[in-house]
Kinemage of the C-alpha trace (Angstrom):
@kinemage 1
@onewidth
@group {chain A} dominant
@subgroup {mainchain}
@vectorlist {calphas} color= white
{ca unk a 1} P -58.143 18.551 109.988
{ca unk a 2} L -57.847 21.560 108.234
{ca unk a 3} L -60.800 24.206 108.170
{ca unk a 4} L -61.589 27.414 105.773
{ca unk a 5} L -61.556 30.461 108.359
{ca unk a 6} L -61.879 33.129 105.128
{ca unk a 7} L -61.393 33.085 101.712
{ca unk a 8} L -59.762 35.728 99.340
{ca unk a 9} L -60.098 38.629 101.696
{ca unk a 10} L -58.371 41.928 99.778
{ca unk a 11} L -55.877 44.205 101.498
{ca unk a 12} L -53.343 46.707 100.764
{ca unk a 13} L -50.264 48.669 102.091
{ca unk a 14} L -50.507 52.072 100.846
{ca unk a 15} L -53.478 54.233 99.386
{ca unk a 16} L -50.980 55.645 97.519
{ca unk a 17} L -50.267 52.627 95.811
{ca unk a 18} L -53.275 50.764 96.300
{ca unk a 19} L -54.635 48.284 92.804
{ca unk a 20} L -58.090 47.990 91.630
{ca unk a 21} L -59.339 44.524 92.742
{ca unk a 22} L -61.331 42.220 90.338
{ca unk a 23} L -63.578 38.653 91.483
{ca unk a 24} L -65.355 36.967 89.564
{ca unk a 25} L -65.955 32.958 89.196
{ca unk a 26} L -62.855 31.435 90.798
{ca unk a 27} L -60.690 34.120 89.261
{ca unk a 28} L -59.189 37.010 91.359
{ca unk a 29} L -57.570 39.759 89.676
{ca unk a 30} L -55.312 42.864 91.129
{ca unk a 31} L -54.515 45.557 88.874
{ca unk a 32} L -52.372 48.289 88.773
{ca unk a 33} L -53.992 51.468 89.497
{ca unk a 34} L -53.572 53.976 86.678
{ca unk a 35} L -51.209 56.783 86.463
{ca unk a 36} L -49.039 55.698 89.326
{ca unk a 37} L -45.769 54.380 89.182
{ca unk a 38} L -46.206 51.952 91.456
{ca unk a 39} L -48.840 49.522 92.687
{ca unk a 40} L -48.980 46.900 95.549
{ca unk a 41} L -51.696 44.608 97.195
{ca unk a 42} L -52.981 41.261 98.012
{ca unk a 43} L -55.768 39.066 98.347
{ca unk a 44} L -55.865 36.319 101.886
{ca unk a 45} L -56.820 32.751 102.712
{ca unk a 46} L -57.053 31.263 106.268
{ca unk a 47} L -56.953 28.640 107.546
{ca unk a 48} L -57.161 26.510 110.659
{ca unk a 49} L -55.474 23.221 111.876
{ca unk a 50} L -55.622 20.787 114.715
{ca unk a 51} L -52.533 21.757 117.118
{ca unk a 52} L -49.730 20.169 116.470
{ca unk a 53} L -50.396 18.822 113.329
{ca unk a 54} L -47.320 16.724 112.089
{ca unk a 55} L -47.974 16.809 108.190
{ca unk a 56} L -47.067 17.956 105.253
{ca unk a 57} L -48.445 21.347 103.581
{ca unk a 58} L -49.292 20.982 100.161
{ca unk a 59} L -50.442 24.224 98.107
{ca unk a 60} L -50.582 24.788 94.638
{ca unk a 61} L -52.070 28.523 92.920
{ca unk a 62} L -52.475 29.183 89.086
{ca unk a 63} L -52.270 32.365 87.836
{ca unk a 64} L -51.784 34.451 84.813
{ca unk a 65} L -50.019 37.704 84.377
{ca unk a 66} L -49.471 40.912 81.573
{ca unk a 67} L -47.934 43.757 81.813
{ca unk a 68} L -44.058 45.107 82.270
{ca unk a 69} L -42.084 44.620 85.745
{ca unk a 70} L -44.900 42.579 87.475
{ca unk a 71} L -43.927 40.746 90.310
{ca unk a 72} L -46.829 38.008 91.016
{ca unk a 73} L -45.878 36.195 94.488
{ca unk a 74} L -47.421 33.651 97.194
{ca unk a 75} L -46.401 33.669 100.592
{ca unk a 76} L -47.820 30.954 103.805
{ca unk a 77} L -47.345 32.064 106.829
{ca unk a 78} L -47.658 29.596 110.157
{ca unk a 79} L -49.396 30.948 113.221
{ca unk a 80} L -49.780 29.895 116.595
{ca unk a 81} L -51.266 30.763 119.890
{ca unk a 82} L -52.994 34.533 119.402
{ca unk a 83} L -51.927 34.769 115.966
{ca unk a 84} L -48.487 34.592 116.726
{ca unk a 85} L -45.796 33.933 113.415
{ca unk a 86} L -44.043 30.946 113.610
{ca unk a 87} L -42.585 31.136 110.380
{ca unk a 88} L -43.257 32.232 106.303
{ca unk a 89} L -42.089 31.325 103.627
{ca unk a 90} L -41.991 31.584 99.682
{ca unk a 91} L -44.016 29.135 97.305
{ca unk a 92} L -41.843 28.347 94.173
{ca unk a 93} L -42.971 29.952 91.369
{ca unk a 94} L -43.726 28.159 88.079
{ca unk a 95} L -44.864 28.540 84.940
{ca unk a 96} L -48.484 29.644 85.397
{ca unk a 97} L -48.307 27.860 89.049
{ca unk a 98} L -47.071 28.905 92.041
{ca unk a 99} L -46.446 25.803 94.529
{ca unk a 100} L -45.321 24.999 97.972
{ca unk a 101} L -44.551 22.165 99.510
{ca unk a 102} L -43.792 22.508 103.618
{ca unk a 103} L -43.695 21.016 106.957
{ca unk a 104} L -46.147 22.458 108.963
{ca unk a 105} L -44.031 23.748 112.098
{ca unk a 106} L -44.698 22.704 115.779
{ca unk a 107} L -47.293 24.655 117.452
{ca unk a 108} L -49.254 26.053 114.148
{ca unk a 109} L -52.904 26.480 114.686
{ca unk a 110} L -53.895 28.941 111.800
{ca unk a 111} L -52.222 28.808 107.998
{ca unk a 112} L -52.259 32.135 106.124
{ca unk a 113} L -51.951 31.957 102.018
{ca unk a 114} L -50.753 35.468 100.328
{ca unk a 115} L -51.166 36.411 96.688
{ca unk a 116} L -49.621 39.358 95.997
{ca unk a 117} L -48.810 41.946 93.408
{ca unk a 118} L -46.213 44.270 93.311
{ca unk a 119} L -45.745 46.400 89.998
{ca unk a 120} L -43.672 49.061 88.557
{ca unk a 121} L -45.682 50.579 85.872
{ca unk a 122} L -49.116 48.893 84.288
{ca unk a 123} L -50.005 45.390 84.858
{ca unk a 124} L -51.823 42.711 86.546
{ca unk a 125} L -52.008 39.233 87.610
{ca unk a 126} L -55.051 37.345 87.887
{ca unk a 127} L -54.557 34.059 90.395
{ca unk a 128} L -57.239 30.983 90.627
{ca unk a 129} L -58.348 28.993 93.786
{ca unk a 130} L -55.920 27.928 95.853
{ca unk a 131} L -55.719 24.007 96.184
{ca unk a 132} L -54.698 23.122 99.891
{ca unk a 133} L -54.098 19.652 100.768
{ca unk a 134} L -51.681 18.055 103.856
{ca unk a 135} L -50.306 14.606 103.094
{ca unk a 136} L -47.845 12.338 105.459
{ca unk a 137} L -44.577 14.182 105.784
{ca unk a 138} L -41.841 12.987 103.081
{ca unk a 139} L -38.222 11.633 104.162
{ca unk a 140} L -35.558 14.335 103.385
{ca unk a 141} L -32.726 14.193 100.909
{ca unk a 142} L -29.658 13.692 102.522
{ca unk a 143} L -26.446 13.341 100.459
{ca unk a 144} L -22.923 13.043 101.508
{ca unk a 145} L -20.673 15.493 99.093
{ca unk a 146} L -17.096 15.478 98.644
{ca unk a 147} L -14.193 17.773 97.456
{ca unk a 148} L -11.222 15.535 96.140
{ca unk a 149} L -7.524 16.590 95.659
{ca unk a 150} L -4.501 14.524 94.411
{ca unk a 151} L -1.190 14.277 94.524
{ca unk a 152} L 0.508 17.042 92.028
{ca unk a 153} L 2.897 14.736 89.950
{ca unk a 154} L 3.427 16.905 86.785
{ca unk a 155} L 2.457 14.494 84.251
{ca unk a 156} L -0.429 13.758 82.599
{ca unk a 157} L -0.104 9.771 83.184
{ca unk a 158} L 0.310 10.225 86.762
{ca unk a 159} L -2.268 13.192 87.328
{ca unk a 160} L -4.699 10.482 85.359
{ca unk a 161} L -3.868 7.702 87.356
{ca unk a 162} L -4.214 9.574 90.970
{ca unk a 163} L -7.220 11.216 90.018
{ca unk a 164} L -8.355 6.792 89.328
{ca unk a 165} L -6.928 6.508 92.950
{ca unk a 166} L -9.144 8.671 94.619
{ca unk a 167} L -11.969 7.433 92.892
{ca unk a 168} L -11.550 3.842 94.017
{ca unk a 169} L -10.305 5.416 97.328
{ca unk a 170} L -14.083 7.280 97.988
{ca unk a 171} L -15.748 4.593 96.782
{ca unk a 172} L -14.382 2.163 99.159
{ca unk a 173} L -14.705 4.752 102.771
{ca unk a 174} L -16.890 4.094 105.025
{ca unk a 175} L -18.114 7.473 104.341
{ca unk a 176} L -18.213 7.085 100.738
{ca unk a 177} L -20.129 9.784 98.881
{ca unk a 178} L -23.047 10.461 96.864
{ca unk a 179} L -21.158 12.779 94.708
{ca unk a 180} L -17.341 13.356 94.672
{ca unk a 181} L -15.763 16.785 92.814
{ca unk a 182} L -12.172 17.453 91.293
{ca unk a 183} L -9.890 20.780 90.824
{ca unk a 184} L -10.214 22.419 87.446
{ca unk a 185} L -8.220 20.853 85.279
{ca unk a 186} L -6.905 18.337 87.421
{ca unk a 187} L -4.504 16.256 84.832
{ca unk a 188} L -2.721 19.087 83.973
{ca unk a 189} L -1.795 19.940 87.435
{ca unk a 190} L 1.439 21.272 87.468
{ca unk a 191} L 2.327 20.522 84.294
{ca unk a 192} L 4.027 22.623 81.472
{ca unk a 193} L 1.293 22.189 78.971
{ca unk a 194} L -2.486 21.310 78.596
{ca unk a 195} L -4.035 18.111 77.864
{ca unk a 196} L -7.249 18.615 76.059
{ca unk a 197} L -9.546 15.535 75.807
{ca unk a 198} L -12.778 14.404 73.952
{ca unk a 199} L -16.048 13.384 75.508
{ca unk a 200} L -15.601 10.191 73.795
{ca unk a 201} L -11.994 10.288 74.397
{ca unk a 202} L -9.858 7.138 75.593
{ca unk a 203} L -9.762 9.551 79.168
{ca unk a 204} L -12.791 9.712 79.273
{ca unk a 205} L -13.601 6.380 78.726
{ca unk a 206} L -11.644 5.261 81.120
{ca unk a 207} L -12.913 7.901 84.133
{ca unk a 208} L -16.693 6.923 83.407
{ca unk a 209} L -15.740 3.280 83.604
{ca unk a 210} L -14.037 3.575 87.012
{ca unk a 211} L -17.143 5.752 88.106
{ca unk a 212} L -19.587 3.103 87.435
{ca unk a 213} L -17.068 1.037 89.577
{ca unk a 214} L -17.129 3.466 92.170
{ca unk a 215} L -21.153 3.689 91.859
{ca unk a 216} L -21.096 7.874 92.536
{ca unk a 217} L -22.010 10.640 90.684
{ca unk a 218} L -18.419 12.564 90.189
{ca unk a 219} L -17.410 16.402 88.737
{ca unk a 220} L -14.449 15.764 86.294
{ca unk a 221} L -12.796 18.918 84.759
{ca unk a 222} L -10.340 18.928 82.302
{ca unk a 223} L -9.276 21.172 78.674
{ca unk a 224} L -11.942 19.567 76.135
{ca unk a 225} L -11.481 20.455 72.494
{ca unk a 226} L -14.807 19.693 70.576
{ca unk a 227} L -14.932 18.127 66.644
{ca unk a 228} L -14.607 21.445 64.973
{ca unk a 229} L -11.302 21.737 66.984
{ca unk a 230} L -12.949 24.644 69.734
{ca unk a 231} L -11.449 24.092 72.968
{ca unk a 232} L -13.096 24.626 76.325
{ca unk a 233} L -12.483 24.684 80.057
{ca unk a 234} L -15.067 22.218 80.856
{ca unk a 235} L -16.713 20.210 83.971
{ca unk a 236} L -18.462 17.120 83.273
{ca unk a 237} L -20.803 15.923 85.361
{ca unk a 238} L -20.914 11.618 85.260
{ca unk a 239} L -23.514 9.402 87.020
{ca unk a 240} L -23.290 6.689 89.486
{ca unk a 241} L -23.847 4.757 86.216
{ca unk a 242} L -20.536 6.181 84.422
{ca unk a 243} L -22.709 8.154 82.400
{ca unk a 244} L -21.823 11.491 81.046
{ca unk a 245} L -25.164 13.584 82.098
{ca unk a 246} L -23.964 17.245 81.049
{ca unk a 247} L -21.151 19.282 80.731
{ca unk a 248} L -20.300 23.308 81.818
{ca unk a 249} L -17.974 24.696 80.259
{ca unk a 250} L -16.382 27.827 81.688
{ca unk a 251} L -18.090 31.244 80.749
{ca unk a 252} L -15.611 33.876 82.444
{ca unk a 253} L -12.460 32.834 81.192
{ca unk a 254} L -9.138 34.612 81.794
{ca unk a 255} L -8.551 36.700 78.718
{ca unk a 256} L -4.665 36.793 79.061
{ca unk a 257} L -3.969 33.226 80.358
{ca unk a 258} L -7.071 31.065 78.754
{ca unk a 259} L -8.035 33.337 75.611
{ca unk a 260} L -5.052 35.004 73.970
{ca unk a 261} L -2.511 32.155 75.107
{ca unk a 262} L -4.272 29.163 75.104
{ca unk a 263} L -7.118 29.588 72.678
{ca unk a 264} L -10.444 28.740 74.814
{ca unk a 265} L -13.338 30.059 74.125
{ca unk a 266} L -15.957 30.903 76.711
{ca unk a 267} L -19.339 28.815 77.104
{ca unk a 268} L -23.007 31.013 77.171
{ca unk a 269} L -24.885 29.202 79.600
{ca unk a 270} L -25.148 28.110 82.843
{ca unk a 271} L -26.562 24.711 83.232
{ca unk a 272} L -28.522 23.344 86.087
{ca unk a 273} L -28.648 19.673 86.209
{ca unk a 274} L -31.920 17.504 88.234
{ca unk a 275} L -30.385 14.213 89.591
{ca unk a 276} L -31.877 11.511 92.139
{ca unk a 277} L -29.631 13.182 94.316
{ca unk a 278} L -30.144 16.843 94.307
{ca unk a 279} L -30.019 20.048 91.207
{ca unk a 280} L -26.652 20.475 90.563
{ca unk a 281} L -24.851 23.738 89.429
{ca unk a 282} L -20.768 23.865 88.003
{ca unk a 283} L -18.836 26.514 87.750
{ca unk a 284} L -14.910 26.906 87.385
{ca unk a 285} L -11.995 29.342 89.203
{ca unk a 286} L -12.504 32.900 87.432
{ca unk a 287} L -16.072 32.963 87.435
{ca unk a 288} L -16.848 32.710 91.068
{ca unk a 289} L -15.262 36.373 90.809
{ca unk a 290} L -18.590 37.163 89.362
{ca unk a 291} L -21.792 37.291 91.601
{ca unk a 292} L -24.307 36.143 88.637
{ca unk a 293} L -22.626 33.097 88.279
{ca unk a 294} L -23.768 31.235 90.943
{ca unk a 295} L -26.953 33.762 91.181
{ca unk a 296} L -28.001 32.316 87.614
{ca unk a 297} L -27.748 28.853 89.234
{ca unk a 298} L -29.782 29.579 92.362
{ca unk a 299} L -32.779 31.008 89.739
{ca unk a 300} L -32.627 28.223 88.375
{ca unk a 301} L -32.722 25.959 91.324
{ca unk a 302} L -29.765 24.399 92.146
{ca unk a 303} L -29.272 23.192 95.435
{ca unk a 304} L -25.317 22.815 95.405
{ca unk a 305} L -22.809 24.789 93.352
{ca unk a 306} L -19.510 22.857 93.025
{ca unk a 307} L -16.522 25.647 92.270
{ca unk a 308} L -13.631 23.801 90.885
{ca unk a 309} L -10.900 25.744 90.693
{ca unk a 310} L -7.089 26.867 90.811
{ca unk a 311} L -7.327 30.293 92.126
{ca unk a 312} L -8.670 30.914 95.443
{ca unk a 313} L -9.982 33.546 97.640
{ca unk a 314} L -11.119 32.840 100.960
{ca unk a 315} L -13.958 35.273 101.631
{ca unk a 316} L -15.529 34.167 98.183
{ca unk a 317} L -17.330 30.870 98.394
{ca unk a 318} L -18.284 32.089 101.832
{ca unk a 319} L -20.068 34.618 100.152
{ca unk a 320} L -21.651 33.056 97.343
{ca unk a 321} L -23.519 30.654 99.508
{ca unk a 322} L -24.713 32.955 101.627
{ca unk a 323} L -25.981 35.197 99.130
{ca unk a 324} L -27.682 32.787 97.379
{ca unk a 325} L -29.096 30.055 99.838
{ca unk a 326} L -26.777 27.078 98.324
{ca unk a 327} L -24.038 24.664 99.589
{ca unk a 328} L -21.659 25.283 98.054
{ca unk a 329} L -17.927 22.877 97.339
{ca unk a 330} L -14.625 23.748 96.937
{ca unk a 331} L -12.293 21.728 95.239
{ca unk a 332} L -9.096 23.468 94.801
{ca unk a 333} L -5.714 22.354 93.777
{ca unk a 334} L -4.146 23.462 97.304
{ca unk a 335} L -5.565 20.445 99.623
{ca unk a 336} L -6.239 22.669 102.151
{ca unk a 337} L -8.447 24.943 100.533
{ca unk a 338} L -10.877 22.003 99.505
{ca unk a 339} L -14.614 22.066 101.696
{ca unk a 340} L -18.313 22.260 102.077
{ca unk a 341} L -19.723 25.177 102.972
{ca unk a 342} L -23.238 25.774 104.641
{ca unk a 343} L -25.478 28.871 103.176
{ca unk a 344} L -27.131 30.309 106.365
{ca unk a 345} L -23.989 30.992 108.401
{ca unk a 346} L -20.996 30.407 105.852
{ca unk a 347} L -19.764 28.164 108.334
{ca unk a 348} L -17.772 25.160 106.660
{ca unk a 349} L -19.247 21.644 107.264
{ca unk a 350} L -15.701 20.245 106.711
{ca unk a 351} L -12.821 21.247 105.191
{ca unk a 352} L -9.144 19.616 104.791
{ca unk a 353} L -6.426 20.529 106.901
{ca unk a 354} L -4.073 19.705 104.503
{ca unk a 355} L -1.871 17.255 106.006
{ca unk a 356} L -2.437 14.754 103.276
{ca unk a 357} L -1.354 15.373 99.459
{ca unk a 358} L -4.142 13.001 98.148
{ca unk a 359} L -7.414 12.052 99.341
{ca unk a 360} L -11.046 14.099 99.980
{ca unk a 361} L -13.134 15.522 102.331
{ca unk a 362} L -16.625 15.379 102.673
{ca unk a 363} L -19.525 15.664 104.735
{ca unk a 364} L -23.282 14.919 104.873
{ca unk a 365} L -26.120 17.751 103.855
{ca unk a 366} L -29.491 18.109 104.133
{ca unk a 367} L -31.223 19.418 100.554
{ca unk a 368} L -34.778 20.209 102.483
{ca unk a 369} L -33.246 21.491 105.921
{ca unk a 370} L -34.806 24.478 106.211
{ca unk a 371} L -31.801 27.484 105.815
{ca unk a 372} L -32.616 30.669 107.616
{ca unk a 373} L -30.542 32.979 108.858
{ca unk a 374} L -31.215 35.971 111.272
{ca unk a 375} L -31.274 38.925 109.275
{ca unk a 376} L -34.221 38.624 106.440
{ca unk a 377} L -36.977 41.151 104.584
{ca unk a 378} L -39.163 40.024 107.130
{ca unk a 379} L -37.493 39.116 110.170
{ca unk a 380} L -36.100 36.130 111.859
{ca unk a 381} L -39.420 33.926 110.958
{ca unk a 382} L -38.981 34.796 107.459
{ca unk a 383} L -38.695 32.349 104.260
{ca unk a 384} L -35.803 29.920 103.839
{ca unk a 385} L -32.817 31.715 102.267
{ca unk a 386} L -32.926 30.619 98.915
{ca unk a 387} L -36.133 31.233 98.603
{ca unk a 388} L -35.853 34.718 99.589
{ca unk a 389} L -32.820 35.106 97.710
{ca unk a 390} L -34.475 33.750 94.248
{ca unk a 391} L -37.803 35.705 94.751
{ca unk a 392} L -37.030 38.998 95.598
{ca unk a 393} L -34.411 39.573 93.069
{ca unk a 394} L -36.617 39.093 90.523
{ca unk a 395} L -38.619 42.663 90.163
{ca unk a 396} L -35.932 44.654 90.545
């Protein structure tokens, strides 16, 4: 079914910048060529495929690497008829491992597998044999995600017990989600002061136990003050079992409103969580004003970024998830504001209209639909966005 065509064949783009290439047994080496300030090149591996081949591509590479501003990468590329590109994309790169995991498109008759180095300075990478296998394709992931908004009632009792409402209210839709977010802060919603809870709090409590009800995973944000008496602007993200699985709590806070006058202070990390149902990245209002926000999250993997938040700008979460290859969900305190947002066109999956004070919207996504939009490093053909994104960001 599949067939070796050539093995490890060297090439390079520039003489200029062409590396020194080392074999020896099953380890293949490109090094930067000395006193240059830049080197670039590749070793190749075909191969062939019955036509038509409805599998699975599985491809896994080790490698090692030394030096300063090395940039290791694996590329597949799918070819048809005469050689023509189908598509490419990006294997994942691990720890020592690069792996890929792919359909193999309609119409591919010849798989190409790049290793490449690019490198500013002195360096090389050294990969192994590439393993190749194709299994039985795998059923996609396919969650339904939701953006929820209440009515504003200016209390914290009220705020509490609407945000219960909508809980029970998702749970029991005929298009209930997998995974249901609220607006930052959402029992203090127009109210005077703050309420700031524990994690072990009687609010808490009480919100986990009418999650496990609901049997969802759900993003509730609220004020937390911790046991040393810190206080936070914090998500907290609670499984379908009414679990508390991880918190985020807000790096970029407001220094006039959330620092000086109500005495947060600002988390250091940004947290991706792995769930059954998809990596999941938080963030909250003020720092989707900063690009490496939601950048850090795509590095790390996420799949979805849920932005809870009170301030809005429109052209923002448009722009994060197209310039990072997520989905990306807005839950803001204006109803109409709250959606789902697709990363290859910006285009919003669904979004409220706003003619209801209380309630959610959601829709249904596709975690290994393949996102590619038309203008890419190499072409229309080129690697889904995210990968692209997450990969060539990294040397420079």
């Amino acid at each position: 079914m599949i067939k070796t065509v050539n093995m490890l064949s060297e090439e390079t783009f520039n003489e200029a910048s062409k590396p020194e290439f080392i074999k020896s047994e099953g380890r293949y080496t490109i090094k930067s060529k000395e006193g240059v300030p830049y080197s670039a090149g590749m070793y190749t591996s075909c191969y062939s495929i019955e036509e038509n081949c409805d599998k699975l591509l599985k491809v896994s590479i080790p490698y090692e690497l030394s030096g300063e501003r090395v940039s290791p990468r694996a590329l597949v590329s799918f070819m048809g008829k005469d050689d023509l590109l189908i598509q490419s994309d990006y294997f994942t790169k691990g720890k020592g491992v690069f792996t890929l995991k792919k359909e193999i498109p309609e119409g591919t008759e010849k798989i190409k597998l790049e290793m490449l180095l690019y490198c500013f300075g002195k360096g090389e990478v050294t990969f192994g044999e590439p393993s190749v296998e194709m299994t039985d394709k795998e059923p996609h992931r396919i969650v339904r995600v939701a953006s929820a908004f209440i009515e504003k009632k200016g209390n914290f009792t009220d705020n509490f017990n609407k945000t219960l409402e909508v809980i029970e209210e998702a749970s029991l839709s005929h298009e209930k989600p997998d995974i249901l977010c609220f607006t930052e802060c959402v029992l203090d919603l127009a109210c005077k002061d703050k309420l700031f809870i524990t994690e072990n709090g009687k609010e808490m409590q009480k919100v986990c136990a009418a999650v496990k009800k609901a049997g969802m995973y759900v993003i509730f944000t609220s004020h937390e003050i911790d046991d040393a008496g810190y206080k936070y602007n914090t998500s907290f993200l609670i499984s379908d079992k009414g679990e508390v699985l991880g918190k985020y709590r807000k790096v970029f806070l407001t220094g006039m409103g959330e620092i000086k006058s109500s005495g947060l202070t600002p988390g250091n990390e940004f947290p991706v969580f792995d769930t059954p149902i998809g990596k999941i990245g938080m963030i909250i209002c003020w720092d989707n004003w900063f690009p490496e926000a939601t950048m850090e999250l795509a590095k790390k993997g996420a799949d979805m970024v849920f932005w809870s938040t009170r301030g809005f700008h429109e052209e923002r979460p448009v722009t994060r998830a197209m310039d990072n290859g997520v989905y990306f969900i807005v839950s803001h305190s204006n109803p109409k504001n709250c959606g789902i947002i697709e990363p290859a066109w910006g285009k919003y999956l669904a979004r409220a209209d706003g003619s209801k004070e209380q309630g959610f919207v959601s829709a249904l996504i596709d975690l290994d639909e393949r996102l590619n939009s038309q203008y890419k490093s190499f072409g229309r053909n080129g690697s889904n966005d995210r990968e692209v994104f997450v990969t060539e960001r990294e040397l420079y």
